[in-house]
C-alpha positions as CSV (number, residue, x, y, z in Angstrom):
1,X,15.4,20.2,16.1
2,X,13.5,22.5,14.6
3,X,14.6,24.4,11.3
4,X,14.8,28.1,12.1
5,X,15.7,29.3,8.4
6,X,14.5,32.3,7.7
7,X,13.5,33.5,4.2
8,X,16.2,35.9,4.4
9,X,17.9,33.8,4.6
10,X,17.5,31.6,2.0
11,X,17.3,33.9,-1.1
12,X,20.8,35.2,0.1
13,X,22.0,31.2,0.2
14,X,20.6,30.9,-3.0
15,X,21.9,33.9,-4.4
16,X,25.5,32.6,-3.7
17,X,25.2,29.4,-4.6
18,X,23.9,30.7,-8.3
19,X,26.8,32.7,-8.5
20,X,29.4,30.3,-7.8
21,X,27.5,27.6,-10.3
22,X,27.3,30.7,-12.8
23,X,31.5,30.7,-12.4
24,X,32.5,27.1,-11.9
25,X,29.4,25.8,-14.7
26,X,32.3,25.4,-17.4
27,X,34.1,22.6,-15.3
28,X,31.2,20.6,-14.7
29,X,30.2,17.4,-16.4
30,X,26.2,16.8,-18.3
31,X,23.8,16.9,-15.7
32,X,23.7,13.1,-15.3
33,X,20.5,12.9,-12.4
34,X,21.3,11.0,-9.1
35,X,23.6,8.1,-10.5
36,X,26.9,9.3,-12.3
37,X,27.5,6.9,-15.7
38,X,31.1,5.1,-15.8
39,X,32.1,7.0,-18.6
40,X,31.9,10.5,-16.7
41,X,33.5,9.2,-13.5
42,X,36.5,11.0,-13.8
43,X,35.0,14.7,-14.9
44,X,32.5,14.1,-12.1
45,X,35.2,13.2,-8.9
46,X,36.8,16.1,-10.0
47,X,33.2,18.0,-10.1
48,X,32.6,17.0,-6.5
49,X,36.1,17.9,-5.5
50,X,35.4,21.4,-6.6
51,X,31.9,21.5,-4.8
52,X,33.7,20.1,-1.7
53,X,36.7,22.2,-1.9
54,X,34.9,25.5,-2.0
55,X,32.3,24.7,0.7
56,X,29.4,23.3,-1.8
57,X,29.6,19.5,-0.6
58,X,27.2,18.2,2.4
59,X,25.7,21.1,2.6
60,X,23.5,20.0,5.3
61,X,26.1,17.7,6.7
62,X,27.3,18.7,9.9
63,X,30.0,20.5,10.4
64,X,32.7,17.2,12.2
65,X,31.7,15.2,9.2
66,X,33.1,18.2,6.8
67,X,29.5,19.2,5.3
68,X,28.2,23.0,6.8
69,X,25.4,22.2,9.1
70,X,22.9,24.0,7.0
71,X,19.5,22.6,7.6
72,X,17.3,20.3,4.6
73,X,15.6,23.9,2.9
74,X,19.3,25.0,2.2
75,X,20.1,21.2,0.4
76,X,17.0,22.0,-1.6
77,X,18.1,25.6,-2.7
78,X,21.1,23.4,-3.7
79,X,19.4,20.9,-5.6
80,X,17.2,23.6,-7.2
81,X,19.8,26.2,-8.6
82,X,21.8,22.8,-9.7
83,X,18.6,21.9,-11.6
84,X,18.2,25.6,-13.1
85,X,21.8,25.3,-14.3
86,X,21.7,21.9,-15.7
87,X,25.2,20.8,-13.3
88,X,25.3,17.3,-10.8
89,X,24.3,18.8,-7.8
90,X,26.2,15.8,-6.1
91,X,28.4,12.8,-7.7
92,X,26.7,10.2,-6.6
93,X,23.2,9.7,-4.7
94,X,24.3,6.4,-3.2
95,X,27.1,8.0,-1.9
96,X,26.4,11.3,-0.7
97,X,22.4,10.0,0.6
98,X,22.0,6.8,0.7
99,X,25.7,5.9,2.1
100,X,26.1,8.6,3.6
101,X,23.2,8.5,5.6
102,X,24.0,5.1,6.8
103,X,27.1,5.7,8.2
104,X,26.2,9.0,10.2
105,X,22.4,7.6,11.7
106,X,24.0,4.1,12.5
107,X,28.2,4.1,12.1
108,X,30.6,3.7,14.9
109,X,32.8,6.7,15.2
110,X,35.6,4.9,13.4
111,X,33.3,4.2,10.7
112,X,32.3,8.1,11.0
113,X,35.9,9.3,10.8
114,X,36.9,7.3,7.7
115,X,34.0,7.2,5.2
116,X,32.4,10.5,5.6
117,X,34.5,13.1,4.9
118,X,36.6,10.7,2.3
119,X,32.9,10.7,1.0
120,X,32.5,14.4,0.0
121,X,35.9,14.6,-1.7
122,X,35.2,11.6,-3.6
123,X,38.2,9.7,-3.0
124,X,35.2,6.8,-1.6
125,X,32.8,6.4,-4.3
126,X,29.8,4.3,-3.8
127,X,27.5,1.8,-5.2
128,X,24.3,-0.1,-3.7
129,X,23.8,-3.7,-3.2
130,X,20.6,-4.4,-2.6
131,X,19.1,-5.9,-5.2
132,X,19.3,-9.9,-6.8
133,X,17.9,-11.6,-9.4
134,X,15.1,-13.2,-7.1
135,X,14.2,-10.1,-4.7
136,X,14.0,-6.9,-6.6
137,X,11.0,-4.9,-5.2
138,X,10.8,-7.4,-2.7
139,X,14.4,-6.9,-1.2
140,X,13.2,-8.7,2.3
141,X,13.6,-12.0,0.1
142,X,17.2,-11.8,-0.7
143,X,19.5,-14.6,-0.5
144,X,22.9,-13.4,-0.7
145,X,24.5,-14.6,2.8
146,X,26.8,-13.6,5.1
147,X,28.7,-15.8,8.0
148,X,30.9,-14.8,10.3
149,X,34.3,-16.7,10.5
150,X,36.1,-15.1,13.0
151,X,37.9,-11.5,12.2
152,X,35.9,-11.6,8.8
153,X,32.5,-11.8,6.8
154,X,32.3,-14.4,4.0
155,X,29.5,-13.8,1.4
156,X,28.3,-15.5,-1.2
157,X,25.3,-14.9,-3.7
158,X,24.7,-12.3,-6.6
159,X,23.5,-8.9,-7.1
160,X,21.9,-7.1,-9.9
161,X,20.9,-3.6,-11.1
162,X,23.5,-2.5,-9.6
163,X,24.2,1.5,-10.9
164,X,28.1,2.0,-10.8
165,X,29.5,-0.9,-9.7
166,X,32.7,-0.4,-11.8
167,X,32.8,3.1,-10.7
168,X,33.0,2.5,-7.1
169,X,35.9,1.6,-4.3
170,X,32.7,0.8,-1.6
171,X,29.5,-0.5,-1.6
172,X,26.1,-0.5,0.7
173,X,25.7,-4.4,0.7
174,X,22.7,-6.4,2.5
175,X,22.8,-9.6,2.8
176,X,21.2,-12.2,5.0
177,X,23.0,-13.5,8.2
178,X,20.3,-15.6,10.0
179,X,18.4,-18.0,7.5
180,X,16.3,-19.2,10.4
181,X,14.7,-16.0,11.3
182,X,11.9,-14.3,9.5
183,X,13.1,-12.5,6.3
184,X,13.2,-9.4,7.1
185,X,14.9,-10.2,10.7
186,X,17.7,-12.2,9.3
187,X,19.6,-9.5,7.4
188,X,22.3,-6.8,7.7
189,X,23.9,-3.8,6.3
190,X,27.5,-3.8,5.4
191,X,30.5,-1.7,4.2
192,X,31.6,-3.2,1.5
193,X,35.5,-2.8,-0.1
194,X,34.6,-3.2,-3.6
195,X,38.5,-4.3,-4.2
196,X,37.5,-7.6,-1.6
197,X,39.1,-10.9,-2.8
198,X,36.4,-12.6,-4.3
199,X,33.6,-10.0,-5.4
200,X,33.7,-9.7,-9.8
201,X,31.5,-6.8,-11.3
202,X,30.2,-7.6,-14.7
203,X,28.4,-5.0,-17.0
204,X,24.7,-5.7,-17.7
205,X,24.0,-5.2,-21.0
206,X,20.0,-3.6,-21.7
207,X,18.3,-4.0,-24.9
208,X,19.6,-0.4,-25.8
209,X,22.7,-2.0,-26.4
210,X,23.8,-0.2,-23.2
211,X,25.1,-0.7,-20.2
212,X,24.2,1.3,-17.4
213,X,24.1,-1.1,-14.9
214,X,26.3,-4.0,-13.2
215,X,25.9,-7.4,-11.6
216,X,28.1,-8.2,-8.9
217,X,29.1,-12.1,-7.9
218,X,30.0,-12.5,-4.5
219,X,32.1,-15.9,-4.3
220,X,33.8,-16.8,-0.8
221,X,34.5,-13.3,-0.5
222,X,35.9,-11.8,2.6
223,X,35.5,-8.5,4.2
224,X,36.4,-7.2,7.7
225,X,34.3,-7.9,10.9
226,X,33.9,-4.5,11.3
227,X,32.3,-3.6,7.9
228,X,29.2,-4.2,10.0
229,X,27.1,-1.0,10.2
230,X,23.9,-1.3,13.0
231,X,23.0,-3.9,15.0
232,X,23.7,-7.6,13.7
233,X,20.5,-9.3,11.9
234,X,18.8,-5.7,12.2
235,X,20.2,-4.8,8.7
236,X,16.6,-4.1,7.4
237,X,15.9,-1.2,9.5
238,X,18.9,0.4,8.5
239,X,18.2,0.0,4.7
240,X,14.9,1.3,5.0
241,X,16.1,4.2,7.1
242,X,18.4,5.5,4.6
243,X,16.2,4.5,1.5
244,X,13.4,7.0,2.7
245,X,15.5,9.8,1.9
246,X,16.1,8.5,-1.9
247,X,13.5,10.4,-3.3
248,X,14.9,13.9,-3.2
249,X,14.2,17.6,-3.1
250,X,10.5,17.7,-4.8
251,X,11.2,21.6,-5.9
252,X,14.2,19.6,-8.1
253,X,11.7,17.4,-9.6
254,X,9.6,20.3,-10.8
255,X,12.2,21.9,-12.6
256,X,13.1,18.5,-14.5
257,X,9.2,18.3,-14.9
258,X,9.2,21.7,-16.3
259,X,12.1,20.7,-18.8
260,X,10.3,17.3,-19.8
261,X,6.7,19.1,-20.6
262,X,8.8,22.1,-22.9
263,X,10.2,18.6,-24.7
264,X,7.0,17.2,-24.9
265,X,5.2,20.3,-26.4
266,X,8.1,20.6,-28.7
267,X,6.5,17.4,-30.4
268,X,3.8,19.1,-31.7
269,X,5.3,22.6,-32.7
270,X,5.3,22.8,-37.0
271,X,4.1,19.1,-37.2
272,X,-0.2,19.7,-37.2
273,X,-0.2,19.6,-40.9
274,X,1.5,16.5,-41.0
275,X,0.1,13.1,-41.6
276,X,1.9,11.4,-38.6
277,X,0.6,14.2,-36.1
278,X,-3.2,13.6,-36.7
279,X,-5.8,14.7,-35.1
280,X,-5.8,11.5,-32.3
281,X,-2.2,12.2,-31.9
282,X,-2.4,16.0,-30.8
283,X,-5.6,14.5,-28.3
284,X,-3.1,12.4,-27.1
285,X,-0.1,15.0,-26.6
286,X,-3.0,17.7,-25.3
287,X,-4.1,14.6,-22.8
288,X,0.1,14.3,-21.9
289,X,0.8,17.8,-21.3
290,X,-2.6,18.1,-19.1
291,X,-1.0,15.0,-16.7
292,X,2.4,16.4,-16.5
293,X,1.0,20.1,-15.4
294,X,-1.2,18.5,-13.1
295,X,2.2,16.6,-11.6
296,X,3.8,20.1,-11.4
297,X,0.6,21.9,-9.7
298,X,1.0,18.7,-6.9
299,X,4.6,19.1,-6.1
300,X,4.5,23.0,-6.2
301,X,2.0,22.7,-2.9
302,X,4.7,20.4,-1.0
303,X,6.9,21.4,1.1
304,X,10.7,21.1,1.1
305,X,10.8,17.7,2.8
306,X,9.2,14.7,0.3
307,X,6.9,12.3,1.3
308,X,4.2,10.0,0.0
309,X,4.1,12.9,-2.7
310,X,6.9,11.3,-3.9
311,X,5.9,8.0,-4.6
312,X,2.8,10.1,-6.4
313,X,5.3,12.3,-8.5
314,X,7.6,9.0,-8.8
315,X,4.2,7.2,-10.0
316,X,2.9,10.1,-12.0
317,X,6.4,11.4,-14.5
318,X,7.5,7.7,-15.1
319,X,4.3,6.1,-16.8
320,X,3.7,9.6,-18.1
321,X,7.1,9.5,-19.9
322,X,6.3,5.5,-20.7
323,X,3.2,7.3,-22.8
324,X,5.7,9.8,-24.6
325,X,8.2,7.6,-25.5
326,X,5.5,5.4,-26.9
327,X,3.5,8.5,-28.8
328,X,7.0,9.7,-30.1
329,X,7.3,6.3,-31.8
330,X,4.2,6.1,-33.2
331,X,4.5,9.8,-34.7
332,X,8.1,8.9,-36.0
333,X,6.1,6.0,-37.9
334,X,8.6,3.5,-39.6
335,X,11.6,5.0,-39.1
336,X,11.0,4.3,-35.1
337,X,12.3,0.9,-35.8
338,X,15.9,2.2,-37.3
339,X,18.3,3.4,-35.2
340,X,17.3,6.8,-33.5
341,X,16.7,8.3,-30.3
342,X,12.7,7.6,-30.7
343,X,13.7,4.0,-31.2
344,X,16.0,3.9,-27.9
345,X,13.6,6.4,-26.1
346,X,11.2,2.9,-26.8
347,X,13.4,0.5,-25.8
348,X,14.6,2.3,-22.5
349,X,10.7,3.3,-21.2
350,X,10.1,0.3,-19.9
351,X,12.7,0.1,-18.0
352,X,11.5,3.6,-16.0
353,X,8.6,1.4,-14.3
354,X,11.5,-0.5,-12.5
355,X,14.3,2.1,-11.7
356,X,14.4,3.8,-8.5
357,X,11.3,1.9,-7.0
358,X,9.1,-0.2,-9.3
359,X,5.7,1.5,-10.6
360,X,3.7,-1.8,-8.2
361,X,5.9,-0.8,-5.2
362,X,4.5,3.2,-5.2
363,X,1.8,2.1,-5.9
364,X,1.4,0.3,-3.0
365,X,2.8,3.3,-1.1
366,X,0.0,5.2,-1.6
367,X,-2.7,3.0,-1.3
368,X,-1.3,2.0,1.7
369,X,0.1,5.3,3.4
370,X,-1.4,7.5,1.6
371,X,-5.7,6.1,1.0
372,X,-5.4,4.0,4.0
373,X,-6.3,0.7,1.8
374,X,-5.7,-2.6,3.5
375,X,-2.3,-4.0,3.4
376,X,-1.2,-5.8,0.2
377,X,-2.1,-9.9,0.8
378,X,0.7,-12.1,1.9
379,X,0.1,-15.5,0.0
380,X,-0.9,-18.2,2.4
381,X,-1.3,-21.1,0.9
382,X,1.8,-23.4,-0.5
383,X,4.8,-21.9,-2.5
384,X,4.6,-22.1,-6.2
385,X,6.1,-25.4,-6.7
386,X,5.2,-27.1,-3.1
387,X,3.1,-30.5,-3.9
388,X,0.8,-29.0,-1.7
389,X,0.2,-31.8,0.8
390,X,-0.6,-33.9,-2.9
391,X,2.1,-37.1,-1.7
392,X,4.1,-36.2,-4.6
């Protein structure tokens, strides 16, 4: 159905919801981005309770489902005036999109009834498992199995990178019911209770000394027939369904852009006569801040639905920041290797390449969707490791 929102419209929408972030602003946590850290779980269930209590949750949710059948531009205003204020527009993305989005495209209506409102008020909080150890980007190679054993699912196998596992009462779960079918024919999407007999959650410590993310051991563990969500072994179209709408509002992104080129030319401001900030340095900042306008210029021509502009903006911002976390280093000199935030800034860039959609897998986005370039190469030949027909 077409979107019949009117301009009008919209500045009044986005008037309101301004006002009501300008009053509530004071109750709401650090604007954490899509995936809420463990340690602001509590100040951000009762953030989303407030959103959802006074109408601001699932905005373009319909109506049965508790959200206010608004269409996607009003969800943007949302995001946007979030973004201007520096509040969580939502607790949790995995929740609110990516879970959410499952359960209302391909749920049952008992599935319906008790995840998606229990969604908004953040009595269910989510986490996604997706990825293992041996299929990251490639997530049609997971191994993690499921078999059915009469009312129940057993799995078995291991997940990583998983953002809030110890923060979360349910999980998105893929995992491979048919090991004789093609990979990406064998698997399916599941419900999972986080609180199942059998499933441990262990913190995975980074090289910051963090830890932002979980691994998740699956051992014998059993959950209900009917955490099933689409059609048996058809698990992959469901995950790639929801995943499209990961990326987000774009006019979001620009204000976040906006805020990370300020930071950037902060750098230079009252540092030119310094030794550290020589003349190659300042090329190499000037070079930074031209890239990150030319990001901004791209997503201010989109419109409110993302795209492959996405994957360009995803692309573009994270090996842009990769550069400024590097050139902040190299301008902080030796004390970039004490502890400081230029020192973790260093530490954590790298790890922006893989979050949210590897830098190789958008890239292959838009050569593919985007320039029209042949299809990545599927290896043909024997696996690494096969004798290769040697007798050995």
């Amino acid at each position: 159905m077409a979107d019949s929102t009117t301009t009008d419209d919209l500045d009044l929408f986005r008037a309101r919801a301004a006002a009501w972030i300008a009053a509530n602003r004071g109750h709401a946590p650090r604007d954490y981005g899509a995936i809420c850290p463990p340690d602001l779980l509590d100040a951000a269930r009762d953030w989303q309770r407030r959103l959802h209590g006074d109408g601001w949750a699932g905005i373009h949710w319909p109506t049965e489902h508790g959200g206010r059948g608004m269409g996607p531009a009003h969800h943007g205003v949302w995001l946007e005036e979030c973004a201007r204020a520096s509040v969580p527009a939502i607790l949790n993305m995995v929740g609110l999109v990516l879970a959410g989005g499952a359960v209302m495209a391909f749920g049952t209506d008992e599935q319906k009834t008790r995840h998606l409102r229990a969604t908004l008020s953040a009595d269910h909080v989510w986490c996604q498992l997706f990825s293992e150890p041996g299929a990251g980007s490639d997530l049609g190679s997971l191994s993690t199995r499921a078999e059915r054993d009469g009312d129940e699912w057993v799995v078995n196998g291991q997940k990583v990178w998983c953002s809030g596992g110890r923060a979360s009462n349910w999980g998105i779960l893929m995992a491979r019911t048919d090991s004789s079918a093609p990979k990406h024919e064998g698997i399916s999407f599941f419900l999972c209770p986080m609180d199942a007999p059998g499933i441990e959650v262990r913190p995975l410590r980074q090289m910051t000394g963090e830890a932002e993310f979980d691994e998740v051991f699956f051992t014998d563990a059993r959950i209900p027939a009917d955490s099933l969500i689409g059609p048996l072994h058809g698990g992959w179209g469901v995950g790639m369904a929801v995943l499209t709408n990961e990326r987000g509002h774009i006019g979001a992104s620009v204000i976040g852009l906006e805020r990370r080129l300020e930071s950037m030319a902060s750098l230079g401001r009252g540092r030119v006569d310094e030794a550290r900030l020589d003349a190659t340095a300042r090329q190499h900042l000037a070079a930074l801040l031209s890239r990150g306008h030319a990001l901004k210029a791209m997503a201010q021509t989109q419109g409110p639905v993302a795209s492959t502009a996405s994957s360009l903006m995803k692309l573009g911002i994270t090996e842009m920041m990769f550069d400024v976390a590097m050139l902040r280093g190299a301008v902080s000199g030796a004390d970039a290797m004490l502890e400081s935030p230029d020192a973790t800034g260093m530490l954590a860039a790298p790890g922006g390449r893989i979050a949210g959609g590897s830098s190789q897998v958008q890239r292959n986005i838009i050569g593919e969707r985007l320039l029209g370039l042949p299809r990545e190469p599927k290896p043909s030949g024997p696996a690494l490791g096969d004798s290769g027909g040697t007798g050995r």
